[in-house]
Backbone as CSV, one residue per row, in Angstrom:
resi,resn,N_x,N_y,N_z,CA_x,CA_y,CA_z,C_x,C_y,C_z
1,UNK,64.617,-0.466,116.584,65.762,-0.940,117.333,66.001,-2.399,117.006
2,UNK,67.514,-2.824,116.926,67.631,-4.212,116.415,67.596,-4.858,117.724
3,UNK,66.183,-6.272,117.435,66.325,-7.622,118.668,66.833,-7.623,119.199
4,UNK,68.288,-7.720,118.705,69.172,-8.823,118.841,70.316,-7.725,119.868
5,UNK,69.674,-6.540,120.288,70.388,-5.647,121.455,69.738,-5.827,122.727
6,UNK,70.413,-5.545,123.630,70.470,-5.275,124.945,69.021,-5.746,124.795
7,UNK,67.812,-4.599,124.919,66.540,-4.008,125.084,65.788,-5.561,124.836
8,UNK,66.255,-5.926,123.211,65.330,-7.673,122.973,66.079,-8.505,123.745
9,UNK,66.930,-8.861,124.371,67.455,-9.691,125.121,66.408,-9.081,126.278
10,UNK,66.604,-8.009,127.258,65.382,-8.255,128.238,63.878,-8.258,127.783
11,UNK,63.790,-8.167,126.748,62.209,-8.501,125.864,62.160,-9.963,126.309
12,UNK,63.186,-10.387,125.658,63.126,-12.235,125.676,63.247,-12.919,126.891
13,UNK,63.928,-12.017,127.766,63.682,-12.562,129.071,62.283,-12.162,130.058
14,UNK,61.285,-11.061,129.824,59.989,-10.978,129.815,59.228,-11.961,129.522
15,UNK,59.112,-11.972,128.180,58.530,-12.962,127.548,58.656,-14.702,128.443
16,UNK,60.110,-14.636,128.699,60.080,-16.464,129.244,59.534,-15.840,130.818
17,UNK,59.489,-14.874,131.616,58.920,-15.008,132.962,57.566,-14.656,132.557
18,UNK,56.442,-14.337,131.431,55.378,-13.437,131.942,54.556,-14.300,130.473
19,UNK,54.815,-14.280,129.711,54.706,-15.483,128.453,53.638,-16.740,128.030
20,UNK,54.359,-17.303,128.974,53.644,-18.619,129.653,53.732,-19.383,128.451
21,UNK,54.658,-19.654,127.191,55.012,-20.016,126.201,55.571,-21.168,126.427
22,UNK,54.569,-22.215,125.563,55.175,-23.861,125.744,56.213,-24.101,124.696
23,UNK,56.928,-22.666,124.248,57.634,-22.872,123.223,59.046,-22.084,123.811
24,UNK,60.279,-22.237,123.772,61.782,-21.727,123.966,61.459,-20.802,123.394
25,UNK,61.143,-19.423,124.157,61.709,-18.446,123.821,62.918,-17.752,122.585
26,UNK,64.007,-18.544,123.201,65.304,-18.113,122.618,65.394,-18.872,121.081
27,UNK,64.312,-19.984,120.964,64.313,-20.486,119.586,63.899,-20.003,118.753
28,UNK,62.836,-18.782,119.300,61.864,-18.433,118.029,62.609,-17.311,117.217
29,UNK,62.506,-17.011,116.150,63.160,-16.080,115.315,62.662,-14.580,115.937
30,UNK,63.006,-13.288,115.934,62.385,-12.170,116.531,61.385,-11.827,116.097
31,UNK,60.942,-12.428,114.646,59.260,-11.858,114.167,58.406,-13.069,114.419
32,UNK,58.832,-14.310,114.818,57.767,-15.459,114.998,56.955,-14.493,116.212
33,UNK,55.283,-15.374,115.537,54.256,-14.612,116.173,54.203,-15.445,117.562
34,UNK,53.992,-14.863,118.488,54.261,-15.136,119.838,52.742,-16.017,120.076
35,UNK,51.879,-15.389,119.410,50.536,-15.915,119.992,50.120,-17.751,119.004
36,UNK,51.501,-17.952,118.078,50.818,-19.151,117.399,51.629,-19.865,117.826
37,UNK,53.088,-18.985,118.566,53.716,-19.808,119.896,53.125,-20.203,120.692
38,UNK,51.674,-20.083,121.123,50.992,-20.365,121.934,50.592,-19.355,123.711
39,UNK,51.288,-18.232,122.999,50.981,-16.744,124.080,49.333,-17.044,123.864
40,UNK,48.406,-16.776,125.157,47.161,-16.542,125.053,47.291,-15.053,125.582
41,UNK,45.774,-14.402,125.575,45.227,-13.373,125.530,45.732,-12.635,127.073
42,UNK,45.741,-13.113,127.924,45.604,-13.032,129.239,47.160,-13.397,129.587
43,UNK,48.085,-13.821,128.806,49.452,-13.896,129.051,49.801,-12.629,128.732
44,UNK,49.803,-12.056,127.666,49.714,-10.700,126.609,49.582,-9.841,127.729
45,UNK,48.443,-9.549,128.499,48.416,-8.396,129.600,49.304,-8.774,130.774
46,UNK,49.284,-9.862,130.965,50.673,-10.081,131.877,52.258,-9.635,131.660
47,UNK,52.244,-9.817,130.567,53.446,-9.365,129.613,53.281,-7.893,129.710
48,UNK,52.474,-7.322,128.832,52.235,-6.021,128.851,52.785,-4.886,130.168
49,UNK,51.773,-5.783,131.359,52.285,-4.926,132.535,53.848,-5.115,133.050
50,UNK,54.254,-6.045,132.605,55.729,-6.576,133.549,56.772,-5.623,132.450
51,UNK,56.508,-5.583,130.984,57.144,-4.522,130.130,57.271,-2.939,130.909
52,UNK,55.707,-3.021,131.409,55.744,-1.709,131.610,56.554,-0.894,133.005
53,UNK,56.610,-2.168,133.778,57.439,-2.102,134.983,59.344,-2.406,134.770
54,UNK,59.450,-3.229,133.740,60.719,-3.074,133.248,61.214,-1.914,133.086
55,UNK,60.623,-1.570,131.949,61.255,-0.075,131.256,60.416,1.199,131.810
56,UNK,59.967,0.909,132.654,59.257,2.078,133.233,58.885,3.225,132.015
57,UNK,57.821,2.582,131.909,56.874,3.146,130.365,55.213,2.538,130.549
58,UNK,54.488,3.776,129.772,53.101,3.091,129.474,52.611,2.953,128.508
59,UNK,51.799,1.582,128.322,51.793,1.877,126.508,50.304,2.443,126.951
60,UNK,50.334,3.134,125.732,48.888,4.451,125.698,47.967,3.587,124.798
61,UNK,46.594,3.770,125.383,45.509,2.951,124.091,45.761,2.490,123.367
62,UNK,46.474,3.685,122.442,46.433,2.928,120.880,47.551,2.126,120.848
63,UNK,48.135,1.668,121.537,48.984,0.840,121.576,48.673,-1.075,122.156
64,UNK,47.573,-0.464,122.661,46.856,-1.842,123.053,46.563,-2.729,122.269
65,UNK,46.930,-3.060,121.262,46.552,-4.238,120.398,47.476,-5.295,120.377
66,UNK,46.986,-6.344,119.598,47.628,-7.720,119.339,48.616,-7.384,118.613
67,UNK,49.035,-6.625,117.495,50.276,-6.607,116.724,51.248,-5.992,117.685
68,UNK,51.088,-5.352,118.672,52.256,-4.783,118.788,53.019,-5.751,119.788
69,UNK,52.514,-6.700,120.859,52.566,-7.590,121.513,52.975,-9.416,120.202
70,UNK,52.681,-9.129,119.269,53.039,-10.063,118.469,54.366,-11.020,118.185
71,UNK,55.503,-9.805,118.449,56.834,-10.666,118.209,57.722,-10.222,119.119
72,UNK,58.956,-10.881,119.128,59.900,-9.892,119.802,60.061,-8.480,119.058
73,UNK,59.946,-8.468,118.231,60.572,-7.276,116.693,59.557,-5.704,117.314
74,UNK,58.214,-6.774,116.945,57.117,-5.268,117.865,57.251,-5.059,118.719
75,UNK,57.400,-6.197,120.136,57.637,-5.742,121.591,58.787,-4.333,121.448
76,UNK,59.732,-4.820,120.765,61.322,-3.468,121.008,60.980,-2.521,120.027
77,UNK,59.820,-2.709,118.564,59.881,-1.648,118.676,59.310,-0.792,118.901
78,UNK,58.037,-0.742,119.502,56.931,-0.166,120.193,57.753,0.389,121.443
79,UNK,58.452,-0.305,122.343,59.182,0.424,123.196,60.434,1.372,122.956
80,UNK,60.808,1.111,122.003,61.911,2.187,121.026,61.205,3.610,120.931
81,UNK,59.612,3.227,120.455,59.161,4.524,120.068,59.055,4.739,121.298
82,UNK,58.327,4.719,122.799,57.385,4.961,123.753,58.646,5.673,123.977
83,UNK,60.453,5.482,124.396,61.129,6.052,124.942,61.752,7.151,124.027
84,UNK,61.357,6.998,123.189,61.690,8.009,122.202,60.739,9.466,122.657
85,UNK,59.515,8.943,122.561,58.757,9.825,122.549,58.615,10.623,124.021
86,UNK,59.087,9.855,125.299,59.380,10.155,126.714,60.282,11.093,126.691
87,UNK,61.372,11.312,125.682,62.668,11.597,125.661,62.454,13.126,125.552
């Protein structure tokens, strides 16, 4: 799914409430890595859960890693698939 729709616009607005990013959000390109933005580990599961209450979705195990939480680009499209696959 492209960023730059609906879905990454409330990505990007996640990200600035749950984030905790000493960096503008809205500056970073959609693949800048969120975590050399300065996302720590423990922001990431904050994020994670507030995604999951957004879009009312769960990410499953294997979805638990650092890449997929990495950019805006993975956040939408990891959730592209999850509702895909709900569907």
């Amino acid at each position: 799914m492209d960023p730059e729709s609906g879905m990454g616009e409330r990505v990007r607005h996640i990200i600035l409430q749950h984030g905790r990013l000493p960096t503008d959000i809205q500056a970073l390109e959609d693949h800048a890595d969120l975590y050399q933005a300065g996302m720590t580990s423990h922001a990431s599961v904050n994020l994670m859960l507030a995604l999951e209450a957004e879009f009312d979705i769960e990410f499953p195990d294997a979805m638990l890693k650092r890449s997929v939480f990495q950019s805006v680009a993975s956040i939408t499209d990891a959730l592209e698939r999850l509702q895909v696959s709900a569907a």
